[in-house]
C-alpha positions, 0 to 999 in steps of 0.5 A: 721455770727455765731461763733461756733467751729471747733471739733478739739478744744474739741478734748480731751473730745472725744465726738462722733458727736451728743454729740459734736453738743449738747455741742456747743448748751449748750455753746451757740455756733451756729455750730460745723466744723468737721475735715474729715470722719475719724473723724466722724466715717462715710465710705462715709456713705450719710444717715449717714451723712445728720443724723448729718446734720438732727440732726444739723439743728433741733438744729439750728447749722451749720454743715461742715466737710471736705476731706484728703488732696489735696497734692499728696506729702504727700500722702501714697501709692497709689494716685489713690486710694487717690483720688477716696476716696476723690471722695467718699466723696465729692460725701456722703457730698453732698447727704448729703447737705455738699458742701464747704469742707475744706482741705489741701496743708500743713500738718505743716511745709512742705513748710520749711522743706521738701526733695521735694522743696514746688513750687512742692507741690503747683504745684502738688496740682494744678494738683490734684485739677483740676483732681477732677473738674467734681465730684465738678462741678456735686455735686456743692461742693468746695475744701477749702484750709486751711492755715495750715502752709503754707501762703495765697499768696501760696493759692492763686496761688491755686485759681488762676490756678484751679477756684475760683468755685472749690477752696477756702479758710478755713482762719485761722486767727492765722495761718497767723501768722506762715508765719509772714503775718500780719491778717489783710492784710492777711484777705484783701487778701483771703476774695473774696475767704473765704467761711469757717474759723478756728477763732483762735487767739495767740499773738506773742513774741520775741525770739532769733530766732525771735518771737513765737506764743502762742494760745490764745482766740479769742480777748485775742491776736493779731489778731484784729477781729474788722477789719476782721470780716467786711472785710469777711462780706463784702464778705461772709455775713453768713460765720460760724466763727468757733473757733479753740482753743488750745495751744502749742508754734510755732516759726517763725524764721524771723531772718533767712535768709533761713526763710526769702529767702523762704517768697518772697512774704512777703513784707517789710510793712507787715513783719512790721505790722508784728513785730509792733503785736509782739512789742504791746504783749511786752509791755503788758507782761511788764506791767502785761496786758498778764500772762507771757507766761510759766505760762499760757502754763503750764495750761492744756488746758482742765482747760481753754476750757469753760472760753477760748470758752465762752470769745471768743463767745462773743467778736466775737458776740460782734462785729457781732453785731455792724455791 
């Protein structure tokens, strides 16, 4: 396994794809994982694109990126024309070398707060899917659906109705905290099917609704990747971990009925493994262990990126080699 990092984290440096891939070489990291074309400022271009793979290589880093969004609900305008950029790209990535791509279902909080009811999201996501079999089938490539906002249980219906050969999964293992799904459990469910990751990890807190999430560097919070990182290994030996840092306060309203009437697959164990995670932060913000949370939330990210990057290295490295 190699730790790198998905773009998104160095965001505010601005940095075109070749800088950001020699920035990860500088920190020691071992890859970079962009968002999609947009962000690497390439139409569909293949020679472009196997450029940077090219340019990666010579460096000894990973390279992946990703497509737009695989939900035809939340798709502006036209959804042919969606679908055959889509098509346009999974085809350049793949000349290019590219072939697990992530994408999404869930774009923030959709599946709570949406005029269309969110089994029709996941339905209709399915049927877009399966229409975009023989260009991933031709070009060897898969889909891989990120939790980003939405739980693992849904991707997993995903999974299930258009083929594990098409169809994966980007874990992010602090996402899983926005659907009160413990990580580890949560890792245990999707890891036959992980082919890409964002390595994140926050801590979770009470509040009047019911806990929140802080972002936090990988091994500073709540997700204990000394138990995940073998889970995905045992199924993906050279799975790219890459981190995804960043702040912001998200809140996970478990004290609401509507909450939890719209989480059916949450078991009661997990939910308490759960909130046995937000209890363990209490006891560390109590006793000085963490920074209180609005202090540490009014450090502007850019001041923490390095010492954030570079402690999340590490203790991931760390535990890859004590495998």
């Amino acid at each position: 396994m190699r730790v790198g990092i998905d773009s998104f984290t160095v965001r505010e440096l601005k940095l075109d794809a070749y800088q950001t891939l020699d920035y990860v070489k500088k920190l020691g990291l071992e890859g970079v994982q962009f968002g999609d074309m947009r962000e690497l400022s390439i139409e569909a271009d293949a020679g472009k694109l196997k450029d940077i793979n090219d340019y990666a290589v010579s460096q000894g880093l990973y390279v992946y990126s990703g497509v737009g969004t695989c939900n035809p609900v939340l798709v502006k305008g036209s959804l042919d024309e969606h679908r055959e950029t889509v098509i346009s790209h999974i085809k350049a990535y793949a000349q290019a070398g590219w072939h697990e791509l992530r994408s999404v279902i869930c774009f923030s909080d959709e599946n709570y707060n949406h005029p269309v009811p969110w089994k029709s999201h996941v339905s209709q996501s399915i049927d877009f899917i399966k229409t975009l079999r023989p260009v991933l089938e031709t070009y060897g490539s898969r889909i891989n659906l990120e939790n980003h906002g939405d739980n693992t249980f849904d991707l997993l219906r995903v999974i299930e109705a258009v083929g594990a050969d098409i169809c994966g999964i980007c874990l992010d293992t602090a996402n899983t905290l926005v659907n009160a799904e413990d990580p580890v459990l949560a890792a245990r469910r999707v890891a036959p099917y992980t082919n890409l990751t964002h390595t994140k990890d926050g801590i979770i807190y009470f509040n009047e609704n019911g806990v929140q999430r802080q972002g936090k560097a990988p091994g500073q919070g709540s997700v204990d990747f000394a138990q995940i990182i073998p889970i995905l290994a045992e199924y993906n030996p050279n799975l790219p971990l890459s981190i995804e840092d960043h702040k912001w306060l998200f809140e996970i309203k478990i004290f609401n009925k509507d909450w939890i009437d719209k989480n059916p697959d949450l078991t009661p164990f997990e939910l308490g493994q759960f909130v046995k995670l937000a209890w363990n932060t209490e006891k560390k913000l109590a006793n000085g262990e963490i920074p209180p949370v609005d202090e540490y939330e009014a450090i502007p990210y850019l001041d923490q990126m390095e010492e954030r990057l570079l402690f999340g290295l590490q203790h991931l490295k760390g535990i890859i080699n004590r495998q």
